[in-house]
FIMIGU-451851 format. One record per residue (C-alpha): x, y, z; residue number from 1. Coordinates in nm, 3 decimals. Example, Ala and Ser with C-alpha at 12.3 -4.5 7.8 and 13.67 -1.06 7.14 Angstrom:
BEGIN
<east = 1.230 | north = -0.450 | up = 0.780 | seq = 1>
<east = 1.367 | north = -0.106 | up = 0.714 | seq = 2>
This chain:
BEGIN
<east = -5.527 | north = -2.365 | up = -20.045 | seq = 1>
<east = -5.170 | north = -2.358 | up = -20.133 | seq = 2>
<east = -5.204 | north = -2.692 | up = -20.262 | seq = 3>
<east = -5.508 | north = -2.563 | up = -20.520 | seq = 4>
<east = -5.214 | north = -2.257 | up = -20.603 | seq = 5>
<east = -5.016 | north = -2.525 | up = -20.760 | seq = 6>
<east = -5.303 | north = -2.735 | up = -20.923 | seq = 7>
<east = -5.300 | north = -2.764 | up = -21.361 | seq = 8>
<east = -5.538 | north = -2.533 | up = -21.509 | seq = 9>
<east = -5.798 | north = -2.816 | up = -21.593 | seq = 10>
<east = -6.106 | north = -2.583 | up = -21.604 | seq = 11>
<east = -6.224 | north = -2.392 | up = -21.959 | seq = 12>
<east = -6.318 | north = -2.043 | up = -21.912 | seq = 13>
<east = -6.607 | north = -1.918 | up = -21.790 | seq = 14>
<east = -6.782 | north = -1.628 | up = -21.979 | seq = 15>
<east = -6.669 | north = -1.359 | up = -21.761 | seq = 16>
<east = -6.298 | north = -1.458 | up = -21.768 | seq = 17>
<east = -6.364 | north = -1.451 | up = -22.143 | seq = 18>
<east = -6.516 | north = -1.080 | up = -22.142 | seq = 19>
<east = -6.264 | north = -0.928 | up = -21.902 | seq = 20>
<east = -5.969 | north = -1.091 | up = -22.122 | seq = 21>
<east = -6.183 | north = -0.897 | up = -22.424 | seq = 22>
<east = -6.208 | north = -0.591 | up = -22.211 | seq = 23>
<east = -5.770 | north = -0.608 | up = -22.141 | seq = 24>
<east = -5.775 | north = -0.637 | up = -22.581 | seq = 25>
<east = -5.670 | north = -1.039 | up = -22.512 | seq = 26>
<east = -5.814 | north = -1.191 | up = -22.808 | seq = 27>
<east = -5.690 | north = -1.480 | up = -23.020 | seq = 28>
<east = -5.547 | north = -1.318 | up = -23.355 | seq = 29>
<east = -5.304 | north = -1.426 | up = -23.623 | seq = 30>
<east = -5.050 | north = -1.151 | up = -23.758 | seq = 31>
<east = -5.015 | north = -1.410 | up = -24.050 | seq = 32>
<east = -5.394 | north = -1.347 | up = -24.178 | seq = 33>
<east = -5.348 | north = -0.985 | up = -24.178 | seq = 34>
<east = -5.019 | north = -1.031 | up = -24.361 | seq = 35>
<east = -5.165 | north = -1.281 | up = -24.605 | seq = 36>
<east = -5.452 | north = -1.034 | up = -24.701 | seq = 37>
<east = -5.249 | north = -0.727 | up = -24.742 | seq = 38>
<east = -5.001 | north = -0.943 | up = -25.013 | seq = 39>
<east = -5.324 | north = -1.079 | up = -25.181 | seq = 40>
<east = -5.474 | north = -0.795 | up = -25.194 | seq = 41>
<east = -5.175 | north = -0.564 | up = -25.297 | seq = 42>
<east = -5.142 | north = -0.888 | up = -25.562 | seq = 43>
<east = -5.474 | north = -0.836 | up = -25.713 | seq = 44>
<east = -5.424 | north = -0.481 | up = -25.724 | seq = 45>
<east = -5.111 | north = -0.494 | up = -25.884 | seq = 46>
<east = -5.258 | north = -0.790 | up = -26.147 | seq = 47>
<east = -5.537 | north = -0.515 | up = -26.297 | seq = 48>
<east = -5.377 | north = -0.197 | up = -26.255 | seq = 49>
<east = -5.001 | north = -0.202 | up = -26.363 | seq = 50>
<east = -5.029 | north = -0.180 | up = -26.673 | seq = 51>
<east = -5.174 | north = 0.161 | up = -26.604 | seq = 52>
<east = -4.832 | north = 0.254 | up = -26.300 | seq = 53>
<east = -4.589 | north = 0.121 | up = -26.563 | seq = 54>
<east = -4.717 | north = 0.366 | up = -26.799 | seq = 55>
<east = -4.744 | north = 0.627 | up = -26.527 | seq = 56>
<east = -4.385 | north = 0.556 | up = -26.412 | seq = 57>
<east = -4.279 | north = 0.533 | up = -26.781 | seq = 58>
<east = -4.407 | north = 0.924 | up = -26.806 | seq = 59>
<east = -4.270 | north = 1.022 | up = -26.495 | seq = 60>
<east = -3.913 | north = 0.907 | up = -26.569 | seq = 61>
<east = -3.904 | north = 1.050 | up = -26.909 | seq = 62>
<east = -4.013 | north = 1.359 | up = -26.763 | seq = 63>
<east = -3.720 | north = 1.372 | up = -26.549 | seq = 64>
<east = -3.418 | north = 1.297 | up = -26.804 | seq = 65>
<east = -3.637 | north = 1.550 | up = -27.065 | seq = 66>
<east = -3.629 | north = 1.830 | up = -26.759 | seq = 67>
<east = -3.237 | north = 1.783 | up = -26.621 | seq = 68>
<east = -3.116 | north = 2.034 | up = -26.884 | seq = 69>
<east = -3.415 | north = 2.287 | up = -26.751 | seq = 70>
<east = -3.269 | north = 2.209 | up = -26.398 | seq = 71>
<east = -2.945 | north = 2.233 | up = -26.452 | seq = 72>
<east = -2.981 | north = 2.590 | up = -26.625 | seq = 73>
<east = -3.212 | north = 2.670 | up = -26.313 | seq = 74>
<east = -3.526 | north = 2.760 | up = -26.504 | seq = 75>
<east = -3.702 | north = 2.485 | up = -26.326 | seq = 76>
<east = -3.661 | north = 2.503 | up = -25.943 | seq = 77>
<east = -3.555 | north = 2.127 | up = -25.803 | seq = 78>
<east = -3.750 | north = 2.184 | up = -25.504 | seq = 79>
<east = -4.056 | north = 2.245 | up = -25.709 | seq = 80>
<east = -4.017 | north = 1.999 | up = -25.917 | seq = 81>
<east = -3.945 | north = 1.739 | up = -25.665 | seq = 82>
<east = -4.247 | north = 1.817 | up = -25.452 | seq = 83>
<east = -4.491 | north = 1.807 | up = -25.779 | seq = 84>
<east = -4.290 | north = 1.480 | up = -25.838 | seq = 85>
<east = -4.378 | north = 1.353 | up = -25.493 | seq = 86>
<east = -4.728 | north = 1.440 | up = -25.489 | seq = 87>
<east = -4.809 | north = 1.308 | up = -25.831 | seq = 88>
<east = -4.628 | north = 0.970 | up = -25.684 | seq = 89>
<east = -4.849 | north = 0.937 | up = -25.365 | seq = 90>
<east = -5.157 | north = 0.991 | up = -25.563 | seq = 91>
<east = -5.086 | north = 0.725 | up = -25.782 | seq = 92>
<east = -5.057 | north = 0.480 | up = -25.495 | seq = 93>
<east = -5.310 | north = 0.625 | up = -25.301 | seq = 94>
<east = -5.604 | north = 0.401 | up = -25.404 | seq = 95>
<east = -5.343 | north = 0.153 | up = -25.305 | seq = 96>
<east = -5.296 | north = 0.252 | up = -24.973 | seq = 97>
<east = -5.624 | north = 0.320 | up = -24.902 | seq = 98>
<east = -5.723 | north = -0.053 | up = -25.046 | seq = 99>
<east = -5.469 | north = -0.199 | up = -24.809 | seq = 100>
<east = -5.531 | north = -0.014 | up = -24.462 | seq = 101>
<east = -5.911 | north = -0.112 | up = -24.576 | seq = 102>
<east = -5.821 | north = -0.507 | up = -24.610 | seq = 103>
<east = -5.589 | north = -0.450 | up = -24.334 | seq = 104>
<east = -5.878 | north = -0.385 | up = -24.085 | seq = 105>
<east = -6.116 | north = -0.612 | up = -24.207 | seq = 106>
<east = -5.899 | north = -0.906 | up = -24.145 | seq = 107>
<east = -5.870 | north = -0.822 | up = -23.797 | seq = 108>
<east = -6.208 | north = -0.740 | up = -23.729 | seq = 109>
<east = -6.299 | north = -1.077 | up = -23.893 | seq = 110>
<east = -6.059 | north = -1.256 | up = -23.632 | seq = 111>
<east = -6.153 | north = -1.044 | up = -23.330 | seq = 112>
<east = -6.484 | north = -0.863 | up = -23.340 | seq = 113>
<east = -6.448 | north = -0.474 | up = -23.287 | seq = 114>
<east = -6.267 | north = -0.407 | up = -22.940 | seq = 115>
<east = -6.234 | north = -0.074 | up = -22.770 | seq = 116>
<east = -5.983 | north = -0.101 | up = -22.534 | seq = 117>
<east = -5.692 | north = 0.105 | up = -22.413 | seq = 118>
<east = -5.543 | north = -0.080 | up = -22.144 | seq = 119>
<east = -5.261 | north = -0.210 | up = -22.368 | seq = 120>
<east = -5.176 | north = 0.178 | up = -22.427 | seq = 121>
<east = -5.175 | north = 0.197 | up = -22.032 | seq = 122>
<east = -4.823 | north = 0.265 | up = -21.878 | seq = 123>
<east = -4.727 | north = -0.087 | up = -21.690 | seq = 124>
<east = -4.373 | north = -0.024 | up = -21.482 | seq = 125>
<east = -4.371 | north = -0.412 | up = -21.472 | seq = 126>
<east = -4.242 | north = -0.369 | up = -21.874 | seq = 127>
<east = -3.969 | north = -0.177 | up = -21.803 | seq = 128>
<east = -3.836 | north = -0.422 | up = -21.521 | seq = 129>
<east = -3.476 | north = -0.566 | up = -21.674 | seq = 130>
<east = -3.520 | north = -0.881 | up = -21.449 | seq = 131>
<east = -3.928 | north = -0.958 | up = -21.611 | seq = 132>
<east = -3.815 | north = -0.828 | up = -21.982 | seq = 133>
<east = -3.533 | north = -1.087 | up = -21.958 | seq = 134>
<east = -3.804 | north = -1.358 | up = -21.904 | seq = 135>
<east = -4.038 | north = -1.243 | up = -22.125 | seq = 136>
<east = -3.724 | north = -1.237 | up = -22.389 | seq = 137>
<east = -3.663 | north = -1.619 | up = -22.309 | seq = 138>
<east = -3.995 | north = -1.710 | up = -22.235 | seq = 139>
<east = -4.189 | north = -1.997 | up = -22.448 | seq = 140>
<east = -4.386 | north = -1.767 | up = -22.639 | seq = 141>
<east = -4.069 | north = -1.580 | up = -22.795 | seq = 142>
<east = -3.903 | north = -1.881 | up = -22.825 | seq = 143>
<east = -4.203 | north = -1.987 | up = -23.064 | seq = 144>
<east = -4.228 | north = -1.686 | up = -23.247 | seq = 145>
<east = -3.866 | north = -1.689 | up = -23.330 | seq = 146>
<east = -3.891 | north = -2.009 | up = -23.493 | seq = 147>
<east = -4.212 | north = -1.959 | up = -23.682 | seq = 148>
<east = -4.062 | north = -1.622 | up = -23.811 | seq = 149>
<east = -3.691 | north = -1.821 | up = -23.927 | seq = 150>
<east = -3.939 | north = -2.120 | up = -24.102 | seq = 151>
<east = -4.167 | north = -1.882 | up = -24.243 | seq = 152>
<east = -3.815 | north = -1.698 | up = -24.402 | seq = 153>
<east = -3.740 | north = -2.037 | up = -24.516 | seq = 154>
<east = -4.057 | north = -2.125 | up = -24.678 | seq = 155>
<east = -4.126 | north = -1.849 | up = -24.852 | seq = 156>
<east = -3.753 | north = -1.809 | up = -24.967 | seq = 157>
<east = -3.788 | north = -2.157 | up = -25.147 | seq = 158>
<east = -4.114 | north = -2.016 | up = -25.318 | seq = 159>
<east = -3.924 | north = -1.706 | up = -25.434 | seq = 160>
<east = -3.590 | north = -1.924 | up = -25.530 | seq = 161>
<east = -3.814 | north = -2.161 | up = -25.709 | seq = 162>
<east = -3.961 | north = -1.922 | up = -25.899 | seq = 163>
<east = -3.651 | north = -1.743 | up = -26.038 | seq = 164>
<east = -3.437 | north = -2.029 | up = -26.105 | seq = 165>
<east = -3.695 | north = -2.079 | up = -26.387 | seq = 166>
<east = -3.662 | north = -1.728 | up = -26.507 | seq = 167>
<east = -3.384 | north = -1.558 | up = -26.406 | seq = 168>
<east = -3.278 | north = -1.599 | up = -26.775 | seq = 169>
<east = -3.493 | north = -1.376 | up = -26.877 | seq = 170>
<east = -3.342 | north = -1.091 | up = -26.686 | seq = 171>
<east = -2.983 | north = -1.043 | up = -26.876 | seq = 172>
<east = -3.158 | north = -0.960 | up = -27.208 | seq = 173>
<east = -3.374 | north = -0.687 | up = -27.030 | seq = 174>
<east = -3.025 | north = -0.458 | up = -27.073 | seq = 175>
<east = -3.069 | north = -0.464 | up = -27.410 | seq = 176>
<east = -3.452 | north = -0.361 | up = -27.388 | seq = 177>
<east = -3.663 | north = -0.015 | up = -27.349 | seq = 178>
<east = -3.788 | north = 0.085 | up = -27.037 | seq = 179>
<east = -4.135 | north = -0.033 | up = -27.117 | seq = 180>
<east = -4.055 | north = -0.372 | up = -27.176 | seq = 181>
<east = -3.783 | north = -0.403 | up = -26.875 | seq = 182>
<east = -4.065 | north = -0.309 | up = -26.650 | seq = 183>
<east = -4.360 | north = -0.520 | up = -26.821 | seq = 184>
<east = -4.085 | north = -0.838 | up = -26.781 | seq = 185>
<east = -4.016 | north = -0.707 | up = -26.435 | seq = 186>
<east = -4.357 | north = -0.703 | up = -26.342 | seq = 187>
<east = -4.469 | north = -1.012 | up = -26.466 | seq = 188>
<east = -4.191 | north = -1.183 | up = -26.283 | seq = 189>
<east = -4.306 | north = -0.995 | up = -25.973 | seq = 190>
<east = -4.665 | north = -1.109 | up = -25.991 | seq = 191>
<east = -4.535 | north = -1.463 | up = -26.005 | seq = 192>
<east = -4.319 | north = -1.451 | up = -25.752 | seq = 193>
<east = -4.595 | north = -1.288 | up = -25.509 | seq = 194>
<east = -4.845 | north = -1.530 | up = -25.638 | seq = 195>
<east = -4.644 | north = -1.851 | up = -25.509 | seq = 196>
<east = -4.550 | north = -1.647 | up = -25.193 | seq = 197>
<east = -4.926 | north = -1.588 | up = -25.101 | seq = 198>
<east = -5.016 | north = -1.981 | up = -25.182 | seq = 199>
<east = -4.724 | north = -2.073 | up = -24.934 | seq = 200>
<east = -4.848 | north = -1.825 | up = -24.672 | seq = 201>
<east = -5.172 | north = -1.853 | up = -24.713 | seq = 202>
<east = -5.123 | north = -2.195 | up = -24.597 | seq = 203>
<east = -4.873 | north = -2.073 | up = -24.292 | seq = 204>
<east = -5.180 | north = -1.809 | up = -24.209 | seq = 205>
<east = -5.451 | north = -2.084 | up = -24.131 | seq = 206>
<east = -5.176 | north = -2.303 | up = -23.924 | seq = 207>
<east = -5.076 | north = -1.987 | up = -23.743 | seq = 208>
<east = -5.457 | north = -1.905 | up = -23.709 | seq = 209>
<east = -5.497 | north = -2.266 | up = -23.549 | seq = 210>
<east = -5.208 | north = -2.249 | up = -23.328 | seq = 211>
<east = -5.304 | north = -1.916 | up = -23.172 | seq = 212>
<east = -5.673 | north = -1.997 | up = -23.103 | seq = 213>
<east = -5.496 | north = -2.303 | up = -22.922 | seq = 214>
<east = -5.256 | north = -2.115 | up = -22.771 | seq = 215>
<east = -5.523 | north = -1.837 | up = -22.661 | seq = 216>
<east = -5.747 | north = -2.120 | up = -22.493 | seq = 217>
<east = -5.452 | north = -2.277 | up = -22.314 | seq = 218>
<east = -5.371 | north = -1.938 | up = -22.168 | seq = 219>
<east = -5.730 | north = -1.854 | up = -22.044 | seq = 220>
<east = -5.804 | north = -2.201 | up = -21.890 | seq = 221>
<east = -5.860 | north = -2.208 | up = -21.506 | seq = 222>
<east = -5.763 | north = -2.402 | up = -21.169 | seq = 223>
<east = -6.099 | north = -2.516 | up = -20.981 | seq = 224>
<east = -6.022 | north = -2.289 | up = -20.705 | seq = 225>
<east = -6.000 | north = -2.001 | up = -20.939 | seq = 226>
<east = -6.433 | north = -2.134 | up = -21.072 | seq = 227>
<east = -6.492 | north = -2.152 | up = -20.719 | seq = 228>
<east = -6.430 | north = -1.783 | up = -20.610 | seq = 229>
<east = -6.495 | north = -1.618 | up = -20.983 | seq = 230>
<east = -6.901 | north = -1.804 | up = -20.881 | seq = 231>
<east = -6.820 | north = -1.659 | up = -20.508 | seq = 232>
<east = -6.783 | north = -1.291 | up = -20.636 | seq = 233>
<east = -7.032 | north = -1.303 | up = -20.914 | seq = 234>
<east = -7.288 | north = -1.494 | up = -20.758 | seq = 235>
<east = -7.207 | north = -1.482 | up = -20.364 | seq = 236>
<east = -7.098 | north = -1.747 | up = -20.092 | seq = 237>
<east = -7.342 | north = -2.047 | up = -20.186 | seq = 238>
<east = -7.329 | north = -2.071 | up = -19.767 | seq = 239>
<east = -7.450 | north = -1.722 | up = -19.731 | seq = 240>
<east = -7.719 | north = -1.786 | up = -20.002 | seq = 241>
<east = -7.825 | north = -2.078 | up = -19.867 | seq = 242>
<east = -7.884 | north = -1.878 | up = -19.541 | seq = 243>
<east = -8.043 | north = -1.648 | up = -19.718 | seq = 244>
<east = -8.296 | north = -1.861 | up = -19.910 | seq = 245>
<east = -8.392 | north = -2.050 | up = -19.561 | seq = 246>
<east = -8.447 | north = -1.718 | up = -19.402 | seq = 247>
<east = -8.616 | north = -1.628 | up = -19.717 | seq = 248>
<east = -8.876 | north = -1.955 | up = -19.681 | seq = 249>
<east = -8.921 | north = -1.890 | up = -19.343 | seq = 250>
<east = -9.075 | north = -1.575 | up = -19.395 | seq = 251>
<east = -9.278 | north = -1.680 | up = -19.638 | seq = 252>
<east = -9.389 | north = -1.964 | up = -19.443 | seq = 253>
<east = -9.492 | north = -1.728 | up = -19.143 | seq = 254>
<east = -9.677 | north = -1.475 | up = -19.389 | seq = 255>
<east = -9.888 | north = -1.794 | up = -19.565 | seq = 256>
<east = -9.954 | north = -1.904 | up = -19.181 | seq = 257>
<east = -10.110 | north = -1.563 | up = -19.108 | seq = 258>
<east = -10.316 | north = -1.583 | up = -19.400 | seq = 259>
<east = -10.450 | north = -1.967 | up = -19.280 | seq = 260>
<east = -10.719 | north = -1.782 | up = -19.055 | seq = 261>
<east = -10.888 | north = -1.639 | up = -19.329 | seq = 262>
<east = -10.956 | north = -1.947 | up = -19.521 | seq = 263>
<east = -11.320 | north = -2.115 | up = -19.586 | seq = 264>
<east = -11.173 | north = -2.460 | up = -19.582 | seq = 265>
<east = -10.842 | north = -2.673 | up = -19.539 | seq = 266>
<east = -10.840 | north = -2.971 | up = -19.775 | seq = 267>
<east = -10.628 | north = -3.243 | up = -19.662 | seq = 268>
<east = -10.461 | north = -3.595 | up = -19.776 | seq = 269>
<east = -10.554 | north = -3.635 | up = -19.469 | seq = 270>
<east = -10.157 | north = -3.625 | up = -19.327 | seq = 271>
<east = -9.908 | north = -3.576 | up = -19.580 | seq = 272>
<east = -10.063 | north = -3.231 | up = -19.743 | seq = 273>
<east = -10.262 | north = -2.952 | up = -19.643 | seq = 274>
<east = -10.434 | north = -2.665 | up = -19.887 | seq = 275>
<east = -10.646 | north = -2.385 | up = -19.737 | seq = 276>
<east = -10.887 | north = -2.177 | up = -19.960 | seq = 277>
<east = -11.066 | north = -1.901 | up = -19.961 | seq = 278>
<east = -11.336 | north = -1.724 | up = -20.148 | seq = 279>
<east = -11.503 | north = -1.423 | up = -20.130 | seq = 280>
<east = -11.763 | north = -1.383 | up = -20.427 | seq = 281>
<east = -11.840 | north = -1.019 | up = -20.282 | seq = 282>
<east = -11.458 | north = -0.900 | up = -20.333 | seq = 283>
<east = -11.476 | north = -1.028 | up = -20.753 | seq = 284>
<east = -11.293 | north = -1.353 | up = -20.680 | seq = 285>
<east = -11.355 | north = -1.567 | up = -21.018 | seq = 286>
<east = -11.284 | north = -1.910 | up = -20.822 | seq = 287>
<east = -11.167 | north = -1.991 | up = -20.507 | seq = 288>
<east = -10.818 | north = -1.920 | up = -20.455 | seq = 289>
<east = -10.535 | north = -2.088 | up = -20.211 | seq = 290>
<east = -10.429 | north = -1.867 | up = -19.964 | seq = 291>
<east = -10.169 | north = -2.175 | up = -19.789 | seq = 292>
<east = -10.053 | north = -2.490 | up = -19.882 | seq = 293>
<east = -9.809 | north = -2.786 | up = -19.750 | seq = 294>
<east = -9.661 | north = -3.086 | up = -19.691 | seq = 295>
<east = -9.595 | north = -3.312 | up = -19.386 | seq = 296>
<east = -9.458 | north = -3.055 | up = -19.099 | seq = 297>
<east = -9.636 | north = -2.756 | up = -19.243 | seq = 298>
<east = -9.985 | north = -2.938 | up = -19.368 | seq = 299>
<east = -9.969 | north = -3.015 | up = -18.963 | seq = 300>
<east = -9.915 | north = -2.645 | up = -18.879 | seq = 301>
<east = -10.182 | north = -2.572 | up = -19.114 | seq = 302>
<east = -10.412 | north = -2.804 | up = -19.009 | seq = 303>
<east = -10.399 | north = -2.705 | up = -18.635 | seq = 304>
<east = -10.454 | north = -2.301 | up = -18.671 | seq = 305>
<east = -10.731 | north = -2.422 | up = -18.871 | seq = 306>
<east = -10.836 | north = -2.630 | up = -18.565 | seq = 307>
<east = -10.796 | north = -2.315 | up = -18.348 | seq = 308>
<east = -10.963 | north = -2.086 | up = -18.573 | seq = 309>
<east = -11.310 | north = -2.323 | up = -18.624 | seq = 310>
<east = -11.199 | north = -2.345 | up = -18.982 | seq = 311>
<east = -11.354 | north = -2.699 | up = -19.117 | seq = 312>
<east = -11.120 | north = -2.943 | up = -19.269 | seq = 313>
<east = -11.217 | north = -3.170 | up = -19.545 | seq = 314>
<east = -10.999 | north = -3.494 | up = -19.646 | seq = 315>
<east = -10.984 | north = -3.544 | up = -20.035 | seq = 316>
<east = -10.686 | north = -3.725 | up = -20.109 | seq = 317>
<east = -10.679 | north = -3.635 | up = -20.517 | seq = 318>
<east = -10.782 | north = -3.274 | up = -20.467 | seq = 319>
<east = -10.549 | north = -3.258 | up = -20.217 | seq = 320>
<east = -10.235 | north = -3.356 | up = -20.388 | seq = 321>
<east = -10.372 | north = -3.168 | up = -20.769 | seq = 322>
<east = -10.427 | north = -2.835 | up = -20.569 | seq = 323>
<east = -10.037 | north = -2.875 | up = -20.397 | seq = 324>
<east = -9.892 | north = -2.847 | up = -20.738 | seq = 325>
<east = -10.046 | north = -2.476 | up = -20.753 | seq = 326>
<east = -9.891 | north = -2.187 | up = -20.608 | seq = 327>
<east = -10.029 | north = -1.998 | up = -20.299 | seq = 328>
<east = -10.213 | north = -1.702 | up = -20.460 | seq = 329>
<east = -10.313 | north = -1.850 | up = -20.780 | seq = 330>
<east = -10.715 | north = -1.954 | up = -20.871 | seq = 331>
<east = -10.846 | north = -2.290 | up = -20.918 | seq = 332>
<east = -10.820 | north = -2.431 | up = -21.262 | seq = 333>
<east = -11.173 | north = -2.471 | up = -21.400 | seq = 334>
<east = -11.136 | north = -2.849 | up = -21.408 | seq = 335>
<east = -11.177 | north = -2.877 | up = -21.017 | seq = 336>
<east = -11.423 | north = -2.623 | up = -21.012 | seq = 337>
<east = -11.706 | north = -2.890 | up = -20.927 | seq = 338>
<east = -11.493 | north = -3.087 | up = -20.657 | seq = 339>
<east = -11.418 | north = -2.752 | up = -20.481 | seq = 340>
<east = -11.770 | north = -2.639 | up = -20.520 | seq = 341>
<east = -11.933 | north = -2.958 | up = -20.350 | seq = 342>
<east = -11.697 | north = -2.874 | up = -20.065 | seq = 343>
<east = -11.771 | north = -2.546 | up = -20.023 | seq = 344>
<east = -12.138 | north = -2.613 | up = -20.014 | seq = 345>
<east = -12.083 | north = -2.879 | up = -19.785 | seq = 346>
<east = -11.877 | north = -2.581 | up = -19.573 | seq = 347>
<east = -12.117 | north = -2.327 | up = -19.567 | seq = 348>
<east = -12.416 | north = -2.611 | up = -19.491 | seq = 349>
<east = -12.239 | north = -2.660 | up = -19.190 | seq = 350>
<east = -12.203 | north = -2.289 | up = -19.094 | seq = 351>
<east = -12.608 | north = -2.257 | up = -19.166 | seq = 352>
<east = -12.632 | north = -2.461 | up = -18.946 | seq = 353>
<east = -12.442 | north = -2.352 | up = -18.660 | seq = 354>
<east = -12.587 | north = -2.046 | up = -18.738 | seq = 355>
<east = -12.908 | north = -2.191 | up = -18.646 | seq = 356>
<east = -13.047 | north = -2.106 | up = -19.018 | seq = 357>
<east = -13.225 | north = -2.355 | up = -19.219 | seq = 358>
């Protein structure tokens, strides 16, 4: 056992380790794809509707140097004007906001399904341990994070860079310019930049994406030992249900040997197999029906209650061996309906005539 302990984690994961990683909210997901669709979509967003905020902001700011001398006199109350200010603001963006908490959510529930669990909100004492928060500071994990964060800084930085070394000309004229054109230049240098940045993490998205479902399998494979005693709890000791079956079979056995009295006939190989029938035309049987069947050991067992009991035995090899394949309890098929009926009539001759009956 303490060898197994030690032993790689060669095994993928079984469908329960799978659902109770679900249950704990472990699920392969990429912070990168949720960051990638909030940009695009705030992109898109931004690409139809700013003409329509630069005008909005245009108003807004020209509102505020045409009230200052109403302010400054005190005819217009700053508080009130700054909280009408405010709320005209977040209604502006609002359709924003609401777009982006929207794409936000979808993009996770794409990578992960819906989950309901609060275990991660459960209080663990094991986080606030300084000696475990040290390793989990150091650990491989962080180590990777870090320097996927510093090359995604450096990737996207070059997009930016690129992008303004070819127009960062075009900014030291915009002091000379209104406020409407200063923001339509600034704007349309902002879409560009964002554009390039979502094309370079875009790309960093599906890697990061990749990596994680990797990373995600890795973590959830298992040791042998660990199969071994998930199948013990889930499906029980296969000792014990071994055991169980036998005992299982062996009660079965005894009940079909009770039932071997009753029969009409035995129908044998002569050695190897054994089938006992019975019918009983008065009790609505459609056909006869086999009441015990079996092989070697048990077509014996069969074959001498039926001795004991008076019960005739005929040998049929091919009936024999067609009726085994049935199970105990089930009819005769139609297509041996004449084989079993010449036997039967060949039985009950021979009870007429012990019966002394013509």
């Amino acid at each position: 056992m303490a060898e197994e302990s030690f032993q790689d984690k060669t095994e993928q994961a079984t469908p329960k380790k799978r659902e109770d990683a679900r249950k704990k909210g472990q699920v392969a997901k990429s912070r990168e794809v949720s960051s990638i669709a909030i940009l695009a979509a705030g992109v898109i967003y931004m690409f139809f509707n700013a003409d329509r905020l630069i005008h909005r902001l245009e108003e807004d700011i020209t509102g505020t140097f045409a009230n200052i001398p109403q302010i400054a006199s005190g005819e217009l109350g700053i508080e009130t004007y700054l909280s009408q200010t405010i709320q005209d603001f977040l209604i502006l963006i609002l359709p924003m906001l609401i777009l982006l908490l929207a794409v936000s959510l979808g993009a996770n529930l794409l990578q992960t399904g819906f989950i309901m669990s609060v275990e991660p909100l459960t209080p663990d004492m094991s986080k606030i341990d300084p000696i475990k928060g040290l390793g989990r500071i150091v650990s491989k994990r962080t180590i990777a994070e870090l320097l996927k964060s510093i090359f995604k800084i450096i990737i996207v930085g070059w997009a930016v860079f690129s992008t303004l070394k070819n127009d960062y000309k075009l900014l030291i004229p915009l002091m000379y310019q209104d406020n409407i054109q200063i923001f339509n230049a600034l704007g349309q240098i902002s879409l560009k930049v964002l554009t390039r940045a979502c094309y370079v993490i875009f790309v960093l998205a599906v890697l990061d994406y990749i990596y994680q479902r990797w990373e995600f399998e890795q973590n959830l494979k298992m040791t042998k030992q660990e199969v071994k005693d998930e199948s013990r709890q889930t499906e029980g000791d296969p000792l014990v249900k071994g055991r169980i079956r036998s005992i299982q079979r062996e009660m079965a056995k005894r009940r079909m040997m009770k039932e071997v009295p009753k029969a009409d006939v035995v129908i044998t190989n002569p050695t190897h197999y054994a089938v006992a029938l019975v019918y009983r035309p008065e009790e609505k049987m459609t056909a006869p029906k086999i009441i015990a069947k079996g092989a070697d050991r048990i077509a014996l067992k069969i074959k001498e209650i039926a001795a004991e009991q008076g019960i005739p035995m005929v040998e049929n090899r091919p009936l024999a061996q067609n009726l085994y394949k049935l199970d105990i309890g089930q009819e005769v098929p139609p297509k041996f309906y004449k084989a079993v009926a010449e036997i039967l009539a060949y039985v009950y001759g021979l009870k007429n005539k012990k019966a002394g009956k013509v």
